[in-house]
C-alpha positions in Angstrom: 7.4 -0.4 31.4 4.8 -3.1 32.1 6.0 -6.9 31.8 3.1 -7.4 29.2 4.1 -3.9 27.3 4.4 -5.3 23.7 8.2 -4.2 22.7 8.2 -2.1 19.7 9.3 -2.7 16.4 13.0 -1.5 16.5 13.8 -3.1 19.8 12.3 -6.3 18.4 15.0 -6.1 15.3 17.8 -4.8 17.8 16.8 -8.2 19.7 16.8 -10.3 16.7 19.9 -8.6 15.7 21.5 -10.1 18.8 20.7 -13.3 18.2 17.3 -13.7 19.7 15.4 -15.5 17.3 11.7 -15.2 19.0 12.0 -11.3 18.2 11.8 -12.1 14.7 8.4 -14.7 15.3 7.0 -11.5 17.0 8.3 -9.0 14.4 6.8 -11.4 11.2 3.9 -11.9 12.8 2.9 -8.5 13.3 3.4 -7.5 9.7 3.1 -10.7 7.2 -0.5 -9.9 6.6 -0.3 -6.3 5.8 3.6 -6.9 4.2 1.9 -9.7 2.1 -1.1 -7.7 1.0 1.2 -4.6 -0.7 3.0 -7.0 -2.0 -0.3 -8.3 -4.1 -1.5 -5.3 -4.6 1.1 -2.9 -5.6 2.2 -6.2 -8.7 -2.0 -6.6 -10.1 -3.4 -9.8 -11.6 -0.8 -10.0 -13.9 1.6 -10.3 -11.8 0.2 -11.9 -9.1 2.3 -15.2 -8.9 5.1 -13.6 -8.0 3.6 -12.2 -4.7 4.9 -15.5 -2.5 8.6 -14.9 -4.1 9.0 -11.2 -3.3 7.3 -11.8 0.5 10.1 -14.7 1.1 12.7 -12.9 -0.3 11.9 -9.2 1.5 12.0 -11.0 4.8 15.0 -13.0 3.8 16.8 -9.7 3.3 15.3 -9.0 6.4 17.1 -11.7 8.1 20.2 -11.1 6.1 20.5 -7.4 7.6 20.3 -8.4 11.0 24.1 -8.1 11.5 24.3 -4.4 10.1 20.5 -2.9 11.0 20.4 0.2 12.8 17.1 2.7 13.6 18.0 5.0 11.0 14.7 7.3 11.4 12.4 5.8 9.6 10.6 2.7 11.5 11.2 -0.6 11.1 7.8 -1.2 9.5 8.9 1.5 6.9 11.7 -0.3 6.2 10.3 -3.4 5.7 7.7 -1.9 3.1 10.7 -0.1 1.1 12.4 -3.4 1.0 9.3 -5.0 -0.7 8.7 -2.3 -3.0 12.3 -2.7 -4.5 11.6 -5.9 -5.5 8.6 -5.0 -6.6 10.0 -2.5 -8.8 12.2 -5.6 -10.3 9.6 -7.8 -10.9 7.6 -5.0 -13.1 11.1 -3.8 -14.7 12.0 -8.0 -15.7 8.7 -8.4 -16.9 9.0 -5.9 -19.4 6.9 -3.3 -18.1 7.1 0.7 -18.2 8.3 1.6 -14.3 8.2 5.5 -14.4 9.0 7.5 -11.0 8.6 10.6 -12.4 5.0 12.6 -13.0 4.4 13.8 -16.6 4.5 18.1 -15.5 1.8 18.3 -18.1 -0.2 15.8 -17.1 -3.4 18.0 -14.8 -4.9 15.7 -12.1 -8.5 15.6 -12.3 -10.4 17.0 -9.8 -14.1 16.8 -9.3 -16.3 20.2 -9.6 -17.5 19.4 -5.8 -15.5 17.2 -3.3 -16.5 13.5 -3.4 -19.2 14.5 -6.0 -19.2 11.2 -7.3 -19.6 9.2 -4.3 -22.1 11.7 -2.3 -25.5 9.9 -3.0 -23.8 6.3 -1.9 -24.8 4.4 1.4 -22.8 4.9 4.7 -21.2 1.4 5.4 -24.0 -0.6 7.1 -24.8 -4.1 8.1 -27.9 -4.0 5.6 -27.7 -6.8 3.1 -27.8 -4.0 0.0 -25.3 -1.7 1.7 -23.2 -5.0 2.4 -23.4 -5.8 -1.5 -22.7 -2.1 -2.3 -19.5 -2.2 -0.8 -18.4 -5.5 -1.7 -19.3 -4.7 -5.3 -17.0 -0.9 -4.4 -14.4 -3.0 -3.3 -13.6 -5.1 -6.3 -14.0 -1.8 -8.2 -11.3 -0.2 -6.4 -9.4 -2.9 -7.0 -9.8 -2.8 -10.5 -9.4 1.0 -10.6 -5.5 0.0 -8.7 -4.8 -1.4 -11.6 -5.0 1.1 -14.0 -2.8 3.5 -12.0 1.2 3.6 -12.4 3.1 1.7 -10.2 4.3 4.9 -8.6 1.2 6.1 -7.5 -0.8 2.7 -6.6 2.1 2.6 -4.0 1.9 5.5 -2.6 -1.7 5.2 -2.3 -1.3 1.9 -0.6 1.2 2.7 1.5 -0.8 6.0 2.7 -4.5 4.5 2.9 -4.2 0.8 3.1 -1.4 0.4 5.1 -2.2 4.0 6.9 1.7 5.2 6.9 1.8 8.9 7.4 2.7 11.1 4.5 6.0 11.7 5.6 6.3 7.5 6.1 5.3 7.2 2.4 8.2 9.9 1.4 10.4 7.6 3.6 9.3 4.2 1.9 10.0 5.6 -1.6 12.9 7.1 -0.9 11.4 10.5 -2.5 10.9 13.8 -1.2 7.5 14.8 0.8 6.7 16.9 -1.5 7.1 14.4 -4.3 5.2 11.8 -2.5 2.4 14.1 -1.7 2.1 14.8 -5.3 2.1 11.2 -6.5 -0.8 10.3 -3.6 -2.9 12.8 -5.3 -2.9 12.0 -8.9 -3.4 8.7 -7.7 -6.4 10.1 -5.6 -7.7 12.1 -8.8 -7.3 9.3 -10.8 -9.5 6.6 -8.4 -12.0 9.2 -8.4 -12.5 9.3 -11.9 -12.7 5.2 -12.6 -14.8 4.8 -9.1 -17.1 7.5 -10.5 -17.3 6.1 -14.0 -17.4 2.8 -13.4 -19.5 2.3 -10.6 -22.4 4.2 -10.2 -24.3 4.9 -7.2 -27.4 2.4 -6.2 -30.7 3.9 -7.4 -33.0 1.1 -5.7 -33.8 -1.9 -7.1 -37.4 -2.6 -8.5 -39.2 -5.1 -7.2 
């Protein structure tokens, strides 16, 4: 291996683990930003102020397990993700809030009469000024469409597309079965479809 070979993740913690405390620099560095923005988006608006507690604490627990940590299959990024998304499930559950991580069996997803029928007629992601406002306008849309979903399934859709864990990672991080997970990311999928479709339509052209 190459001198400048970045060390993965697990030998990072295994370094850390023996005392070496610039393994950890490397290891937060690499994941605060995407650790930090689950963490915001998986509690909403509502719960929002508690995003800086639960990123201390998950790395604190972090730093806590250094003694005992051992690669046990799943990555270290994995890991750290299910770590955040106990407390996250805390936060919701002290707050008073509903935390079910189970599907309703009657509950059908919906699913559109043509794939991506509701977003066919929008513009490719361009650096024209309208496109640029299209998808800015998308974005805070999805956002708002996130909210709306059960914690259950906004996670799993995080984890899967915003954070880009494989399906089998997701299972991992939630500590459920593949299939289980896979089911969750598509009613969350089916869901996003229908507020993204209802709520924000496709540009017709402006008149001038």
């Amino acid at each position: 291996m190459q001198a400048d070979t970045p060390a993965d993740d697990d030998a990072l913690m295994t370094a850390y683990a023996q005392g070496d405390a610039a393994a950890f620099e490397q290891l937060y560095k690499r994941h605060q930003a995407g650790l930090y923005r689950f963490i915001r988006r998986l509690l909403g608006a509502s719960l929002a102020s508690q995003t800086d507690e639960i990123f201390q604490d998950t790395w604190l627990r972090v730093v806590n397990a250094r003694g005992t940590w051992q690669p046990q299959g799943a990555s270290f990024r994995t890991w750290l993700f299910t770590l955040a998304n106990h407390r996250v499930i805390d936060i919701w559950r002290r707050s008073g809030r509903e935390v079910s991580l189970d599907l309703d069996p009657d509950e059908a997803p919906w699913e559109p009469a043509a794939a991506g029928e509701a977003w066919q007629h929008w513009p490719a992601p361009a650096a024209h000024s309208e496109d640029i406002a299209f998808w800015r306008r998308a974005g805070e849309r999805l956002l708002g469409c996130l909210e709306e979903l059960p914690l259950a399934q906004r996670s799993a859709f995080l984890l899967h597309h915003d954070d880009e864990l494989p399906l089998a990672e997701v299972a991992r991080a939630l500590e459920v079965g593949f299939e289980t997970a896979k089911t969750r990311l598509r009613y969350a999928m089916s869901k996003l479809r229908t507020c993204m479709g209802a709520y924000l339509a496709p540009l017709q052209g402006d008149a001038s």
